[in-house]
N, C-alpha and C positions, 0 to 999 in steps of 0.2 A: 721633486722636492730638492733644495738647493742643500750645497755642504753645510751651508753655517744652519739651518733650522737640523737638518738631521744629528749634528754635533748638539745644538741647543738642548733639542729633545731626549737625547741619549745622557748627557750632563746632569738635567736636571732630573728624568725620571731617576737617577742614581742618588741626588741630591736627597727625593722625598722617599726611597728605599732607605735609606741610611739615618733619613728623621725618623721613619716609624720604627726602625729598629729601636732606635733611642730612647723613642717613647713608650714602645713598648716595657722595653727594659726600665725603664723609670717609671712605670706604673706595676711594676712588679715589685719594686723596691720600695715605695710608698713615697717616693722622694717627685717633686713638685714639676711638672712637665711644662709650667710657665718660665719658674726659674730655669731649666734645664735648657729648653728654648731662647735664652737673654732673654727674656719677655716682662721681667724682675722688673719695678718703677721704685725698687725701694732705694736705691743709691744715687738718686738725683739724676735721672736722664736728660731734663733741660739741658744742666749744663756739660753734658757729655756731649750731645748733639751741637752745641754752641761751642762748645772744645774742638771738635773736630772741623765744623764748618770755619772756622776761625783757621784752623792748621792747614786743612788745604787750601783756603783762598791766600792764601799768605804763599803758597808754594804755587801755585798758579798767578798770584803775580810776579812773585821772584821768576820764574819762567818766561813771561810777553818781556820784562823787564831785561832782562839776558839776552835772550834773541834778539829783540831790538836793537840792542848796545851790540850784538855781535855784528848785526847786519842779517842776518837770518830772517826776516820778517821787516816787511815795509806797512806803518799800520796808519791810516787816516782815521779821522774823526766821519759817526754814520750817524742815520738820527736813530736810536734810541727805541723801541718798538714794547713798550713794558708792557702791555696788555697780551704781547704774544710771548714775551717774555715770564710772565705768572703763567702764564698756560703750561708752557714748558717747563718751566718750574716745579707746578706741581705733580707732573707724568712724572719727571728725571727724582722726585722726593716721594713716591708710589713704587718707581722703581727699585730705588736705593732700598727701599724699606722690604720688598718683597724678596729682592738679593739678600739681605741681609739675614733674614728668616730662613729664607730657604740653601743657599749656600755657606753661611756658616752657622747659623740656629741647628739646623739638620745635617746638613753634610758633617761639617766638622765636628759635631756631637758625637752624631754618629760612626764615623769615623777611627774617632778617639777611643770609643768604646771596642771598634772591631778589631782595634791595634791594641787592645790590653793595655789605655789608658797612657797614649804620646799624643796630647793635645798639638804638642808644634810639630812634629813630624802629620799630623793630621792636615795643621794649618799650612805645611807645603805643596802635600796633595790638592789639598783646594784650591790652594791657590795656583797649580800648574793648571788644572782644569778650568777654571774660571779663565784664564789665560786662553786656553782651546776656543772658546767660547765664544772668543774674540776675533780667531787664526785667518778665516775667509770673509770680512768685512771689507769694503771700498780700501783699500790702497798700505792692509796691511802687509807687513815681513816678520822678519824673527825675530826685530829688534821691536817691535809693537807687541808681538805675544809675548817677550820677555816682561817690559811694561806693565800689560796690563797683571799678567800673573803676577808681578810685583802688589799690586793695589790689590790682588785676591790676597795675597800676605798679608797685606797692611790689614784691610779688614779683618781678616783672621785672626792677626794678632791681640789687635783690639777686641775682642770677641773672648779671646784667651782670657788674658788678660783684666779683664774687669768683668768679665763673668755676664757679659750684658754687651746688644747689639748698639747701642746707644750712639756711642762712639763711635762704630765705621759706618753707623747710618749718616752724622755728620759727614764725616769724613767721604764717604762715599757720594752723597748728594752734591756737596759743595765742591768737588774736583770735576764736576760733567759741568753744574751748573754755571761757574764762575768762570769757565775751559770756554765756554760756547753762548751761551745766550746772553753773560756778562762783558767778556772779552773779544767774542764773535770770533775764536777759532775752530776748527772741527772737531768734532768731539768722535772720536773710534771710526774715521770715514763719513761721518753722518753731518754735514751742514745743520747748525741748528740756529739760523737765524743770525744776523750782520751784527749785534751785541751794539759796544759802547764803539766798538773799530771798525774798521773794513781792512781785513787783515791781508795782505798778498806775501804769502810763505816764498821766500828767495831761496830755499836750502842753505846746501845739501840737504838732502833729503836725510841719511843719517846724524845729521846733526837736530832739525829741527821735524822731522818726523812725516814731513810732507810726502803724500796728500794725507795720510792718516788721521795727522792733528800730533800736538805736542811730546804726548805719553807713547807715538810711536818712536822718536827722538833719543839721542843721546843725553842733551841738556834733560828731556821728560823725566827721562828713566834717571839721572841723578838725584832731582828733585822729590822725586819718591824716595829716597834713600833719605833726603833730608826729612819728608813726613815721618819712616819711623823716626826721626829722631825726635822731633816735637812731640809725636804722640807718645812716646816714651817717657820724654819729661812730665806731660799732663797726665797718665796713670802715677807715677810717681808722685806727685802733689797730691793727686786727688784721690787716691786709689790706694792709700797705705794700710796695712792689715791694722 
């Protein structure tokens, strides 16, 4: 069995140890194990999932956009493949969706509960671990696992924060999707198809995160930093007690 499946498995069974604890514990309190789970629809999830998908494709263009200008990435024109493009689309929006559930619906619940109630000190655990998750994939370093444990924040936060996965499911689907089958750069090591470019990554490699793909990068891991800031603003508008 390879590192990255025995880390996966070891991750995850922790992830749905730490939901049932939650649940359990929420069903002892009579308190609602939907809500508890973000699972809630009563706060407008359209437009949270359309908030998020909106913030990181805006932070994944700012990024090809950067690199380009820096010289980091040489990118042509490919043809376009959208029939394989929805395919993968809707795996990476199954994924996001089951991530979301299962790493911060349950972990960070659960979590939160076993720390005597430090949602964000929860939401770092997670997101180091979600990070791990990542560690032995095609062509990552430190600067990739830093990365992605960023994006395990980010969801996290959003999670916190609006009481509802809604938002890092946005947020989550449209950073892989818009990263690789829109843009055609690598998404975590993984080729997902020539997108709208045909991308040739020039480096440095810490700059632009090659071979990994962008979020192994210095410019990546910036642009994460600019997500919370968007997604900060859009709780803020839309999320006021």
């Amino acid at each position: 069995m390879s590192a990255t499946a025995v880390i996966d498995i070891a991750v995850y069974a922790a992830a749905i140890t730490f939901g049932v604890f939650a649940i359990l514990r929420w069903r002892k309190q009579g308190a609602s194990i939907v809500a508890g789970l973000g699972l809630a629809i009563d706060r407008r999830p359209v437009l949270d999932v359309l908030a998020g998908i909106a913030i990181t494709t805006a932070a994944m263009v700012g990024i090809f956009t950067v690199e380009l200008g820096l010289g980091g990435i040489h990118a042509t024109h490919a043809v376009f493949d959208s029939k394989a493009a929805l395919i993968i689309g809707l795996f990476l929006a199954a994924n996001a969706l089951i991530d979301e559930i299962t790493m911060r619906g349950m972990l960070v619940s659960g979590l939160s509960l076993v720390l005597g109630g430090r949602p964000f000190l929860a939401v770092l655990i997670g997101g180091i671990l979600f990070g791990m998750t990542h560690m032995f994939f095609d062509g990552a370093s430190w600067l990739s696992v830093i990365g992605n444990s960023l994006g395990g924040v980010i969801y996290g936060l959003a999670f916190v924060l609006t009481g509802r996965i809604w938002l890092g499911v946005g947020l989550h689907f449209a950073w892989n999707f818009v990263q690789g089958p829109i843009l055609g750069f690598t998404v975590s090591g993984h080729a997902l198809g020539s997108g709208l470019f045909r991308i040739i990554d020039l480096g440095p490699e810490w700059l632009t995160g090659t071979p990994y793909g962008p979020e192994g990068g210095v410019i990546g891991v910036a642009f994460r930093l600019v997500v919370i800031g968007l997604m900060l603003g859009w709780v803020r508008i839309a999320h006021r007690p």
